[in-house]
C-alpha positions as CSV (number, residue, x, y, z in Angstrom):
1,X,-26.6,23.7,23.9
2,X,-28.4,20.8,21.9
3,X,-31.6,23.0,22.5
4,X,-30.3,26.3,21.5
5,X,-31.9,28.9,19.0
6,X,-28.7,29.0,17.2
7,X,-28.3,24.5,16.8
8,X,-32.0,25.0,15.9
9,X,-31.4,27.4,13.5
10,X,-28.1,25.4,12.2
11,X,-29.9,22.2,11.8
12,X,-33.4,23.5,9.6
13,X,-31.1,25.4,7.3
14,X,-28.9,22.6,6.9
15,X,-31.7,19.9,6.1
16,X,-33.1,22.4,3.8
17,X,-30.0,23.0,2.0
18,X,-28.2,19.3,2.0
19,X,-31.0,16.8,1.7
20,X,-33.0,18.4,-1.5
21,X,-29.2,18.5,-3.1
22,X,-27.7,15.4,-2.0
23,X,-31.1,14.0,-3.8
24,X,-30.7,16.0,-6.9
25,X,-26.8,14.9,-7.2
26,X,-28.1,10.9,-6.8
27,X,-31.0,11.0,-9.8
28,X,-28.4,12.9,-11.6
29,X,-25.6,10.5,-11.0
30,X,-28.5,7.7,-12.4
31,X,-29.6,8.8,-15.2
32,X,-26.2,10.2,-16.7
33,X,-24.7,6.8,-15.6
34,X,-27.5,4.8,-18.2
35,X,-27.1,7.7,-20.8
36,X,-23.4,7.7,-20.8
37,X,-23.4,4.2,-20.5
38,X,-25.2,3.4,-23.3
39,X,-23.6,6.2,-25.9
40,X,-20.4,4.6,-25.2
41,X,-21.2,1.2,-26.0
42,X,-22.6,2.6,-29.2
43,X,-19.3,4.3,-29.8
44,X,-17.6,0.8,-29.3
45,X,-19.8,-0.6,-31.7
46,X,-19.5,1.5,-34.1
47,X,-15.5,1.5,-33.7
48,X,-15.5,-2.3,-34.3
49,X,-18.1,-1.8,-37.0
50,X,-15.6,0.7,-38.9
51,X,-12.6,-2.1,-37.5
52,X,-14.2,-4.6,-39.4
53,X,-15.1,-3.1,-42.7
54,X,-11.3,-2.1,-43.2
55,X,-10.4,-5.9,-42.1
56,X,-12.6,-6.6,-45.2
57,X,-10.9,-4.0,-47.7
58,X,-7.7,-5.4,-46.9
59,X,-9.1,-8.7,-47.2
60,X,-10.1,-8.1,-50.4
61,X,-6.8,-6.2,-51.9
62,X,-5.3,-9.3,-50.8
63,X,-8.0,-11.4,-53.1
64,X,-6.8,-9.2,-56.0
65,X,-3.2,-9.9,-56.3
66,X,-3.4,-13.0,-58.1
67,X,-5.4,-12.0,-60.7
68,X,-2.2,-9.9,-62.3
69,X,-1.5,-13.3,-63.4
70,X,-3.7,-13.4,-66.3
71,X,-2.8,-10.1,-67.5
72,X,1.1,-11.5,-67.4
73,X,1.1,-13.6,-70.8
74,X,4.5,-15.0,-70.5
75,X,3.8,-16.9,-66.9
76,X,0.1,-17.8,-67.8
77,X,1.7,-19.6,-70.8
78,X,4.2,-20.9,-68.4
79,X,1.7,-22.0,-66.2
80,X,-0.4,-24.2,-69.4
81,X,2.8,-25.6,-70.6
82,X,5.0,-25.8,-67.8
83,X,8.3,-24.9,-66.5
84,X,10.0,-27.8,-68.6
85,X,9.6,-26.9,-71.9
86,X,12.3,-24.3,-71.8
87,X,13.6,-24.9,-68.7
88,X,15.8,-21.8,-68.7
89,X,13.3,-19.3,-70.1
90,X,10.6,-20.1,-68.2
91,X,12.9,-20.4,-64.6
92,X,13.9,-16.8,-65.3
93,X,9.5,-16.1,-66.0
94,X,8.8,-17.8,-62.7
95,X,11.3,-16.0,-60.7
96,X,10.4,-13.0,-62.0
97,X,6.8,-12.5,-62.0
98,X,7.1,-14.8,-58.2
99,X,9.1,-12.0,-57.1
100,X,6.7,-9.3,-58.7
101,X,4.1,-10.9,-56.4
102,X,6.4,-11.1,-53.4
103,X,7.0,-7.5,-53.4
104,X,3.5,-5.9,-54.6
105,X,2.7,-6.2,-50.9
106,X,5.1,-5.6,-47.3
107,X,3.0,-8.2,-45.6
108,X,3.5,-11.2,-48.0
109,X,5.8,-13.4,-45.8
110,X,6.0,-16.6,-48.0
111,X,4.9,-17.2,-52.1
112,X,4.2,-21.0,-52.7
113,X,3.4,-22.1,-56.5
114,X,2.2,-25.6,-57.8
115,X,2.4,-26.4,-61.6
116,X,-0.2,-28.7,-62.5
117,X,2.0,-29.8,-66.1
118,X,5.0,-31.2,-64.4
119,X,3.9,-31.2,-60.8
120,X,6.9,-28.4,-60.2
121,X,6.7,-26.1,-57.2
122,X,8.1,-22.9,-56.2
123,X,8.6,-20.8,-53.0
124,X,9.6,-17.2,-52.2
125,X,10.7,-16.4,-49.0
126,X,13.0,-14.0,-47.4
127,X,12.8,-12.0,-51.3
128,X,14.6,-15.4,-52.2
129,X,12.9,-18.0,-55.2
130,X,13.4,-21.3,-54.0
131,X,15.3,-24.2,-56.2
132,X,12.5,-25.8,-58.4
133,X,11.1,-28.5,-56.5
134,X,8.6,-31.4,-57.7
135,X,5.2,-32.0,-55.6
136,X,4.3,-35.1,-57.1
137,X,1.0,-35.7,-54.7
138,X,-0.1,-31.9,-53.8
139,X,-3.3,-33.8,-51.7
140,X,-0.3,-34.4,-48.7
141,X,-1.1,-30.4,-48.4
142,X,-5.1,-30.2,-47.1
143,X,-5.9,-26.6,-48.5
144,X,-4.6,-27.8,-52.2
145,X,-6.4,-31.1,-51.9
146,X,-10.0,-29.1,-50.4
147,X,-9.9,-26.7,-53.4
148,X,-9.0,-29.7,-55.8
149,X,-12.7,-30.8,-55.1
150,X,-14.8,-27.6,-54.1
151,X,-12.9,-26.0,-57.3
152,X,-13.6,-22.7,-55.2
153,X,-11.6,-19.4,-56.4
154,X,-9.8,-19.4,-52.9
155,X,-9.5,-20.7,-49.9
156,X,-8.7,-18.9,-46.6
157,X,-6.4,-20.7,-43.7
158,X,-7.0,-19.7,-40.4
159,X,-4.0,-18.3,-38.3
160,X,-1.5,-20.4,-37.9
161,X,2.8,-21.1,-37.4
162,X,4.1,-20.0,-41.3
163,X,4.6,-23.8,-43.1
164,X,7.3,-24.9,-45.2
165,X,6.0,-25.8,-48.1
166,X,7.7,-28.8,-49.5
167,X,10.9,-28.6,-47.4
168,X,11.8,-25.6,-50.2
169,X,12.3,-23.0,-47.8
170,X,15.1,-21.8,-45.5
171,X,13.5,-21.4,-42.1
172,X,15.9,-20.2,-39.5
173,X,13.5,-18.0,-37.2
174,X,12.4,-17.8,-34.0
175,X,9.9,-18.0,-32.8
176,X,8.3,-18.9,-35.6
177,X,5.9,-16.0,-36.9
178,X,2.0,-16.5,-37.1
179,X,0.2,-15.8,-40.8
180,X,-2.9,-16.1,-42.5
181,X,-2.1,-18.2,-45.8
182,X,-5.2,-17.6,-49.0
183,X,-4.8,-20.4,-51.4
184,X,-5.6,-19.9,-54.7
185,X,-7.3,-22.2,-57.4
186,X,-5.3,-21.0,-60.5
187,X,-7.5,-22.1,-63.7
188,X,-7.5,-20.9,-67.4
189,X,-10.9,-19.2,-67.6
190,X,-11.3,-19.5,-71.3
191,X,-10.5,-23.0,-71.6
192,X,-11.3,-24.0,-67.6
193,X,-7.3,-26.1,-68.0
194,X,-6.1,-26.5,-64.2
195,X,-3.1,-24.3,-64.2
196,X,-2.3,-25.5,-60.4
197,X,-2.2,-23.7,-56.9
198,X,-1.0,-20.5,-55.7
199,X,-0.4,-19.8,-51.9
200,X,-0.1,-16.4,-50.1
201,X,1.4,-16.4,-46.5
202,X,0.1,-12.8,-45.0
203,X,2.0,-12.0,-41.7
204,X,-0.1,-10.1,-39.6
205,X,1.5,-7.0,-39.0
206,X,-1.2,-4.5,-41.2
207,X,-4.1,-7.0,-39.2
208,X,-2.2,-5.4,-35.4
209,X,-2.4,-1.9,-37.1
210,X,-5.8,-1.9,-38.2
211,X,-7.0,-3.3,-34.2
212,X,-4.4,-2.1,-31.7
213,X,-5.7,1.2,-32.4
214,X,-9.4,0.5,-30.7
215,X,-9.1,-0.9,-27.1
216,X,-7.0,0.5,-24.1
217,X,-4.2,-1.8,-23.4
218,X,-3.8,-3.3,-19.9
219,X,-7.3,-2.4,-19.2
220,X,-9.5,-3.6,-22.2
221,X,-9.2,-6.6,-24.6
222,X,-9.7,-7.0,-28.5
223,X,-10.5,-11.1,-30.0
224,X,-11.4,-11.3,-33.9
225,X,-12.3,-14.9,-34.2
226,X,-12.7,-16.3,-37.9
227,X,-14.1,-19.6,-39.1
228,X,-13.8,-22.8,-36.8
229,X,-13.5,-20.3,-33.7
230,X,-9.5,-19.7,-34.7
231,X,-8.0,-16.4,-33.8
232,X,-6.5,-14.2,-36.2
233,X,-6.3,-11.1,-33.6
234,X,-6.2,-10.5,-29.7
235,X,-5.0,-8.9,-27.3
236,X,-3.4,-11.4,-25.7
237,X,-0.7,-12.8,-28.2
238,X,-0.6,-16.6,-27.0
239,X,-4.5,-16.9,-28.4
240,X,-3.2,-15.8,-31.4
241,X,-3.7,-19.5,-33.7
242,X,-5.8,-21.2,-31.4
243,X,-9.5,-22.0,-30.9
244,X,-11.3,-19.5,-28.6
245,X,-13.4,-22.1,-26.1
246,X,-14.6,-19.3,-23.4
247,X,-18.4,-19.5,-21.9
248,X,-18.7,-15.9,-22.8
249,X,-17.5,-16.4,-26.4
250,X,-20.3,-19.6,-27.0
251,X,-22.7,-17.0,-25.6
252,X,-21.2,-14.7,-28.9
253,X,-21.2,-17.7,-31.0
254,X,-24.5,-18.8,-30.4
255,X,-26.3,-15.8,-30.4
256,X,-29.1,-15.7,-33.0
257,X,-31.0,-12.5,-31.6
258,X,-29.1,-9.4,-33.0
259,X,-27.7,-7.8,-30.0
260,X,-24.4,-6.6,-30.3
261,X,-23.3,-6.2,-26.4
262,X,-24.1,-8.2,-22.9
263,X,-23.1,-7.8,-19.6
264,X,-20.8,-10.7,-18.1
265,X,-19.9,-11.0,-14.2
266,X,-16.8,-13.5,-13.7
267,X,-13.9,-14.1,-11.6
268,X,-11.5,-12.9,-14.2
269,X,-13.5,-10.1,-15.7
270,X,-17.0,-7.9,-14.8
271,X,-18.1,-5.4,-17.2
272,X,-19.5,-6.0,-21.2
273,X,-18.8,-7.3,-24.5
274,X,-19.7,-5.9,-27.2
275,X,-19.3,-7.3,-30.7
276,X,-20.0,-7.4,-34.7
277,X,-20.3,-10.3,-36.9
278,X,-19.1,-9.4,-40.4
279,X,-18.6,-11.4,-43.4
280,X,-16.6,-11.9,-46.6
281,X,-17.1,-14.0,-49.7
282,X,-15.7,-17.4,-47.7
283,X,-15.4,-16.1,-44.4
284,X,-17.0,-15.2,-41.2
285,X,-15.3,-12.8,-38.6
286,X,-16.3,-12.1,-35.1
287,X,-15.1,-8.8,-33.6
288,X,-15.3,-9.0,-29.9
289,X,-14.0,-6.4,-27.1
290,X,-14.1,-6.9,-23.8
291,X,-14.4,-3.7,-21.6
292,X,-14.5,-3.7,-18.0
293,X,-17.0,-1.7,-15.8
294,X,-14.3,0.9,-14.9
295,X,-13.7,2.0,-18.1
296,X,-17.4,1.8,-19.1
297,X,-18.6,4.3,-16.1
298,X,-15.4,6.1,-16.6
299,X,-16.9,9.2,-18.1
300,X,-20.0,9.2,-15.4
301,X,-17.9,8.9,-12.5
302,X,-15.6,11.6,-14.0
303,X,-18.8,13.4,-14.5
304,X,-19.7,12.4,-10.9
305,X,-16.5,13.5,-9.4
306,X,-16.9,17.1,-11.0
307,X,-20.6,17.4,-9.6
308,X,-19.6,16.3,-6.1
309,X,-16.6,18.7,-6.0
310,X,-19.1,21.3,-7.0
311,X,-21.5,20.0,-4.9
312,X,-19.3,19.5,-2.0
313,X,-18.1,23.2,-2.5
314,X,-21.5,24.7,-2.5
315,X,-22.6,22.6,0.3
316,X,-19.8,24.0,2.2
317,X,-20.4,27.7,1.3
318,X,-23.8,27.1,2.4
319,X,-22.4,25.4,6.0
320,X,-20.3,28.2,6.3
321,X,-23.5,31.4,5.6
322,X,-25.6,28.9,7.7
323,X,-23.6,29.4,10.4
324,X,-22.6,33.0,9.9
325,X,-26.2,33.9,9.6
326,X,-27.4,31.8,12.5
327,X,-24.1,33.4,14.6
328,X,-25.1,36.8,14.0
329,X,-28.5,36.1,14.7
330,X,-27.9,35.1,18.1
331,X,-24.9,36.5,19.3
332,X,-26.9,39.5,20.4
333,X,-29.0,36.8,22.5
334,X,-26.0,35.1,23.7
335,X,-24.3,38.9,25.3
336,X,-27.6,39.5,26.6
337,X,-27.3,36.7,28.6
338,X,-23.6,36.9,29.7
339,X,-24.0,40.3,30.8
340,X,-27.4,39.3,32.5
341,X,-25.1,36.8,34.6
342,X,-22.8,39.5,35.4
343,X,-25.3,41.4,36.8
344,X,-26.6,38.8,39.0
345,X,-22.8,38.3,40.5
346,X,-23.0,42.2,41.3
347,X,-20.8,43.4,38.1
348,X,-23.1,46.7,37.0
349,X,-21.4,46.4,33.6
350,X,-22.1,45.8,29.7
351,X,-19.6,44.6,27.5
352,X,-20.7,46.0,23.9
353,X,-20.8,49.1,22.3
354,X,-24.1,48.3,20.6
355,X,-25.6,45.3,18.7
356,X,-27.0,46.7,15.7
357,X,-29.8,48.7,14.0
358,X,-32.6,46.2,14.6
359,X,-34.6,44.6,17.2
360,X,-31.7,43.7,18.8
361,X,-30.0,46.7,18.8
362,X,-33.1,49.0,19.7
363,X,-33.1,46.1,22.8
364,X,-29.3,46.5,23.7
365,X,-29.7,50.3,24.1
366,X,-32.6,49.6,26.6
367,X,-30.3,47.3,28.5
368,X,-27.5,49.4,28.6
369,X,-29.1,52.7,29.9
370,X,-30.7,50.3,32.6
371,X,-27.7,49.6,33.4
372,X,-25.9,52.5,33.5
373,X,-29.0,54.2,35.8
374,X,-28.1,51.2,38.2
375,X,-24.7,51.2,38.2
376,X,-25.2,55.4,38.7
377,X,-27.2,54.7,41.5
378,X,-25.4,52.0,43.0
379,X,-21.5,53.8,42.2
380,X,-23.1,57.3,44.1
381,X,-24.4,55.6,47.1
382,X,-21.1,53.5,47.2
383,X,-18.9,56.9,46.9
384,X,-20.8,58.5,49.6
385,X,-19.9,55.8,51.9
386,X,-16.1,55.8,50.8
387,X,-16.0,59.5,51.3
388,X,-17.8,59.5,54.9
389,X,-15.1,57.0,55.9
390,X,-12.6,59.1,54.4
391,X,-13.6,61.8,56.2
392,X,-13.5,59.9,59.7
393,X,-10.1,58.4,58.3
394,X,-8.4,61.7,58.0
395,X,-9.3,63.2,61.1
396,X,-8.1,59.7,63.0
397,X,-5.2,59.7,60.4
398,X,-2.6,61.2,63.5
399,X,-3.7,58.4,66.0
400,X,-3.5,55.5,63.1
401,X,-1.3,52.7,63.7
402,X,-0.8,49.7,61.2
403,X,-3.2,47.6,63.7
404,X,-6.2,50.5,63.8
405,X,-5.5,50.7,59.7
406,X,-6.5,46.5,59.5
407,X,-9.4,46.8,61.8
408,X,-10.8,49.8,60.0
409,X,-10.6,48.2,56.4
410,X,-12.4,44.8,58.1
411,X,-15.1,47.0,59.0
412,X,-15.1,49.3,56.4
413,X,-15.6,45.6,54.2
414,X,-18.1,44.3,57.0
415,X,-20.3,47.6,55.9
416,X,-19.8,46.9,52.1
417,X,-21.2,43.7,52.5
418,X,-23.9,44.6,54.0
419,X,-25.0,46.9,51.4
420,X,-24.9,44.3,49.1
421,X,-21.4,44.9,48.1
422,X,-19.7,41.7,47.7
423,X,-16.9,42.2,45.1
424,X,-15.8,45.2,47.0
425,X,-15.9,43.5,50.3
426,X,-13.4,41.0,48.7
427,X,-11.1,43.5,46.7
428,X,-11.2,45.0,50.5
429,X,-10.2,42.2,52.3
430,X,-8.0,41.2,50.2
431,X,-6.2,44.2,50.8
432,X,-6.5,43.7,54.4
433,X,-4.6,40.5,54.3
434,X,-2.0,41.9,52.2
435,X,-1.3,44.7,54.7
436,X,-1.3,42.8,57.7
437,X,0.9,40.2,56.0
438,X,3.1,42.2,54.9
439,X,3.2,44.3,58.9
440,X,4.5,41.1,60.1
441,X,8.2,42.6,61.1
442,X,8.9,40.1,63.6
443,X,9.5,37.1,61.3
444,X,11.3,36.1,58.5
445,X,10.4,32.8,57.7
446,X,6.3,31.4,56.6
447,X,4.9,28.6,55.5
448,X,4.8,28.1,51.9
449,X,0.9,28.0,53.0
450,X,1.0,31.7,53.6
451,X,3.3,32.9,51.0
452,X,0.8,31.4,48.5
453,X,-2.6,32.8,49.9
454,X,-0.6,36.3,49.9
455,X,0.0,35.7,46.2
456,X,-3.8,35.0,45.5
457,X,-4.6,38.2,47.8
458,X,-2.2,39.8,45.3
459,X,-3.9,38.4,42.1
460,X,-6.9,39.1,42.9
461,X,-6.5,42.9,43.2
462,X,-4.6,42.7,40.1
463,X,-7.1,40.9,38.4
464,X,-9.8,43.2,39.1
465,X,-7.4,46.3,38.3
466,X,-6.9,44.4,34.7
467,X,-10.5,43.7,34.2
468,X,-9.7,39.7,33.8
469,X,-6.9,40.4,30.8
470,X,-4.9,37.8,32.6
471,X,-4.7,34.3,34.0
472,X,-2.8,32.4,36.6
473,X,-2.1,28.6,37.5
474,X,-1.1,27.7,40.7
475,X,0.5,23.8,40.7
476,X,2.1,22.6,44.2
477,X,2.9,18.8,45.1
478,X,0.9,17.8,47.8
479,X,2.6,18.2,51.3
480,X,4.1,21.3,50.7
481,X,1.8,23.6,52.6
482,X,4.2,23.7,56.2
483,X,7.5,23.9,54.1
484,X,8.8,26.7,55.8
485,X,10.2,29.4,53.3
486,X,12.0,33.2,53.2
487,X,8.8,35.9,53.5
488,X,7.9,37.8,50.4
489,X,10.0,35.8,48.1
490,X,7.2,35.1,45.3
491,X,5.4,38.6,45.4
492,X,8.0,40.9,44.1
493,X,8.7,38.7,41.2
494,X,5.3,38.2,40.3
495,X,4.8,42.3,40.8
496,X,7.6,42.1,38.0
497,X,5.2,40.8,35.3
498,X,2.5,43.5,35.8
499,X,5.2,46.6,35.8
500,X,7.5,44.9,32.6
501,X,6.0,42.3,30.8
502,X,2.5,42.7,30.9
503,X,0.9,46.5,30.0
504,X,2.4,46.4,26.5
505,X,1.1,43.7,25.7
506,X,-2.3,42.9,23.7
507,X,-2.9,39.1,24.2
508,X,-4.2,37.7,27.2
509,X,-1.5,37.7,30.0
510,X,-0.9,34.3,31.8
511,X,1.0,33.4,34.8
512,X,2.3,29.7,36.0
513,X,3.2,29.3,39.2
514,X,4.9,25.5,40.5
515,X,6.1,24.3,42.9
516,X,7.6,20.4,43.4
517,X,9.5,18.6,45.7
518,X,12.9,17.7,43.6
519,X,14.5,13.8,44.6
520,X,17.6,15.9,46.3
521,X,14.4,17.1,48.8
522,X,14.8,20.1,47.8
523,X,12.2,22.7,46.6
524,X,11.3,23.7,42.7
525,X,9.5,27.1,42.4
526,X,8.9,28.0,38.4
527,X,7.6,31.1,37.9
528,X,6.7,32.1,33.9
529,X,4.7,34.2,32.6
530,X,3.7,35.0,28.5
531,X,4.7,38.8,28.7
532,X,7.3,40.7,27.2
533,X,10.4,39.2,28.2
534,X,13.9,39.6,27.6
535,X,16.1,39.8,24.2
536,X,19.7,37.6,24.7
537,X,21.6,40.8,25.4
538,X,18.6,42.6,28.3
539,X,19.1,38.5,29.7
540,X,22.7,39.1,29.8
541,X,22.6,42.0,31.8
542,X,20.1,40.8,34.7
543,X,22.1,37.3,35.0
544,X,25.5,39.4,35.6
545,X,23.8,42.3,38.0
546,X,22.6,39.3,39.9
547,X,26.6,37.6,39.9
548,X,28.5,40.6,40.2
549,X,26.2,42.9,42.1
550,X,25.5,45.6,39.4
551,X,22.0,47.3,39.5
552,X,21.5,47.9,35.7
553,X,17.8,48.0,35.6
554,X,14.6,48.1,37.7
555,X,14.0,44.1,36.9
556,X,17.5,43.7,38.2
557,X,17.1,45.4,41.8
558,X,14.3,43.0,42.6
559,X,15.4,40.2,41.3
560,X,19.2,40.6,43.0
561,X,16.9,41.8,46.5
562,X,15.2,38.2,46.4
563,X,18.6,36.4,45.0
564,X,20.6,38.1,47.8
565,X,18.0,37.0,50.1
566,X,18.3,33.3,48.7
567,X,22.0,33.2,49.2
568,X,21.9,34.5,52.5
569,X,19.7,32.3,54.2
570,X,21.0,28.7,51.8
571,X,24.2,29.8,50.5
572,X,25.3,27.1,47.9
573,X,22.5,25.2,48.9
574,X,20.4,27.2,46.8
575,X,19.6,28.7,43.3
576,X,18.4,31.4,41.2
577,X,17.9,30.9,37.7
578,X,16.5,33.7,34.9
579,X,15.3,32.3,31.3
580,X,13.5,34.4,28.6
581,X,12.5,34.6,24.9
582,X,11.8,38.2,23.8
583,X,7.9,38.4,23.3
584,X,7.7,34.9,24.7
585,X,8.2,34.7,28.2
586,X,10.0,35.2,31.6
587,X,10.8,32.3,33.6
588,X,12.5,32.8,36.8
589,X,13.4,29.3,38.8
590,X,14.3,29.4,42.7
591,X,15.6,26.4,44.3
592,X,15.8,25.9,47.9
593,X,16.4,23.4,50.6
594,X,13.2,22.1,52.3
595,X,14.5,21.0,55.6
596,X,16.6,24.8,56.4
597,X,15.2,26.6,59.0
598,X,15.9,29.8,60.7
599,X,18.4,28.1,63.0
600,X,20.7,26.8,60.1
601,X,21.1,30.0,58.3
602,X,24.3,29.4,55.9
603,X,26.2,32.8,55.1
604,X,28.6,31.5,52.9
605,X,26.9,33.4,49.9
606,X,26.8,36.8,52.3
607,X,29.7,38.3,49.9
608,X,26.9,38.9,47.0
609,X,24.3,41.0,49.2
């Protein structure tokens, strides 16, 4: 009932409970979300900070390896005089300290050295010194002819496919590997003599360890852009040597203001950036990462996930006290009220033991003595009727016939309902009905119309003798009602449920009852009930007293009464069938002609009687 105490008190407890949460949960969910937000874009920052000054470090233990040159006096005088003067000697100098180079670092992928006295070159490569070679215009390579003029210490190459150097390699990889190459302006510092170039091919596997360590792969993305927007790092290998031209990297590029993050919304990514500018002696590096909205409210929603599970779990402990508290608030109401409608049908009877200590109780033990006094009242003014028609019953008892016996309880009903005794006029009545169906000797043969208002006449005492424990369903094709059937086929099995399958029992009995028309016209009765039933071996026993004739139990004698019947009236024509599952049910199936009539009586199943 929408307008109930109990929905009343279900909803106000609810609202209370659930709205000032759900609330709390939302500004919580808010202001984590900015706070956790913002602490872990700081993190990032901080991560490519740290990124970056190591880039630097390595950068500048890279710087440092020429300068073991001018503490190696035999190739610094090689490099003023030469490698021609003794051609022999100095090859051996070259390829030694070349090779002392190539090896002082893992990451060196290519040496290239350019004599200025001579115009002889050198390359290591593969831990192999090149042939000597002669470079007789070393402007054909940019880098040399750049430092020629700015006369700076060294020059840095973007990323780019490793370069043979005056054809004096052996290249025979693919695909072909990606370095950063650092020229060197070699010079004699005392004297300022141009000595010539030195060039340093880095492959860029120290580069992936120092990045691939900071950003999630699959989900976030790394760029470290140097000079002319080239890429010396990402993410996604095939940038790797090329110009970075994105919108959002211009944005990076152009930025003057000192931010180090901003939010960017596109079709092929939504969340920030967040980057650092760092930069060397002749270079300028931009560390960018790229981290989608998912990962950035990872930890709030996380966070959010927890407090709704919490949330949801005390919200549900609070549903469930809500509605114990509101139940046992008004449940005494609620038996009040169904006994109250009892009372008004004429049942002068509670159904509780008490309902508490409190108000409610103090009200229930009002309401029960009330009724008990009336039900006294009403059950001794009742008795002394019964007994004064005992009485006259007694003495009349001699001169009774089955006729008289009817009559009497009709009247003996007539006088209950006039003092106000309804259910007893009907439990009398429908004791009448049974009696005088049941005096009916002179036939054998009703309508399935009366067999079936004797079984309600029957289920209705029962049910009042059970106090409601059971139910029954009654489900008959329409049509059936002038079928005309064997007398007092359906009562005895039905009587079978209440003396076997039903007392023991503590659940709610139930009985079916139907009845179809079959296509071979002939009649369906089903009759199952819920009680005890039968085990496979008790089944066994009542199938074979009903075949061979045996009487093994009390279920058996009623059952092989009715089947005999059955087969005396139909023969073949007709069938009995018995199904059960032990504390399941009881099924017991008759099938019979509808068109036989007393007339066409078929003894060929006489023999089993």
């Amino acid at each position: 009932m929408k307008n109930s105490i109990r929905s009343k008190l279900i909803t106000l407890l609810l609202i209370a409970t659930i709205i000032p949460f759900g609330l709390s949960i939302i500004a919580s969910y808010f202001y984590t979300k900015n706070t956790v937000t913002k602490e872990f874009v700081n993190t990032n920052y901080d991560l490519l900070k740290r990124s970056g000054n190591d880039l630097l470090n390595y950068f500048n233990e890279i710087y440092g390896i020429p300068l073991s040159i001018y503490s190696n006096r035999p190739f610094l005088s090689v490099l003023e005089n030469g490698a021609t003067a003794y051609i022999e000697q100095n090859s051996a100098e070259i390829q030694r300290s070349l090779l002392g180079l190539y090896f002082s670092r893992r990451e060196i992928e290519q040496l290239h050295l350019y004599l200025t006295k001579g115009k002889d070159d050198y390359t290591v490569y593969n831990a192999k010194v090149s042939s000597r070679g002669k470079l007789y215009n070393f402007n054909q390579i940019p880098t040399y002819r750049n430092l020629s003029f700015s006369r700076d210490s060294y020059y840095i190459q973007p990323t780019h496919p490793i370069q043979n150097y005056n054809n004096l390699s052996d290249f025979r990889i693919e695909p072909v590997k990606q370095v950063v190459s650092l020229h060197y302006f070699l010079n004699n510092v005392t004297s300022d003599q141009w000595l010539g170039f030195l060039s340093i091919d880095i492959e860029l596997s120290r580069i992936n360890e120092i990045f691939d360590r900071i950003y999630k792969k699959g989900e976030e993305h790394l760029f470290v852009v140097g000079d002319g927007n080239v890429v010396l790092y990402s993410s996604e290998k095939n940038l790797i040597g090329k110009k970075l031209e994105t919108k959002w990297y211009k944005k990076i590029s152009s930025d003057r203001s000192g931010e180090t993050s901003f939010e960017w919304k596109g079709k092929d990514f939504s969340g920030v950036y967040v980057y650092d500018k760092i930069r060397s002696n002749h270079q300028q590096w931009t560390i960018i990462k790229s981290i989608p909205y998912k990962n950035l409210y990872h930890n709030s929603n996380q966070l959010l996930k927890i407090t709704v599970t919490l949330g949801a779990i005390s919200v549900l402990l609070v549903i469930i006290l809500t509605i114990i508290v509101s139940f046992r608030f008004t449940r005494p109401i609620r038996i009040l009220i169904r006994d109250m409608q009892r009372i008004e049908k004429g049942e002068l009877a509670v159904s509780f033991d008490t309902l508490g200590n409190d108000e409610f109780g103090q009200l229930g033990k009002h309401f029960t003595s009330m009724v008990a006094t009336l039900n006294d009242l009403y059950i001794k003014e009742y008795k002394l009727q019964i007994e004064n028609k005992t009485n006259q019953l007694k003495v009349l008892q001699s001169q009774i016939n089955p006729h008289f016996l009817y009559n009497a309880l009709q009247s003996i009903g007539t006088l209950s309902l006039k003092n106000d005794g309804i259910k007893v006029y009907r439990l009398i009545m429908s004791l009448s009905k049974i009696m005088r169906y049941s005096m009916k000797n002179n036939e054998d043969f009703v309508t399935l119309k009366d067999e079936l208002n004797h079984i309600k006449d029957y289920l209705s005492l029962q049910n009042e003798r059970y106090d409601g424990r059971f139910v029954y369903n009654l489900e008959v094709d329409e049509g059936l009602n002038k079928v005309k059937m064997p007398k007092m086929i359906l009562q005895p099995i039905v009587e079978n449920f209440f003396k076997h399958g039903f007392e023991k029992q503590q659940k709610l009995g139930e009985l079916n009852i139907s009845i179809h028309r079959q296509q071979d016209n002939r009649l369906k009765i089903v009759i199952a009930d819920n009680g005890e039933g039968a085990s496979e071996e008790e089944l066994e026993i009542i199938n074979s007293s009903l075949s061979e004739g045996v009487l093994n139990t009390q279920e058996s004698i009623g059952l092989k009464n009715i089947s005999d019947r059955i087969q005396f009236y139909y023969g073949k024509k007709a069938e009995v069938k018995i199904e059960s599952v032990k504390h399941e049910n009881f099924v017991v199936t008759i099938i019979i002609p509808i068109e036989m009539t007393r007339g066409e009586v078929n003894h060929e199943g006489s023999t089993n009687r």
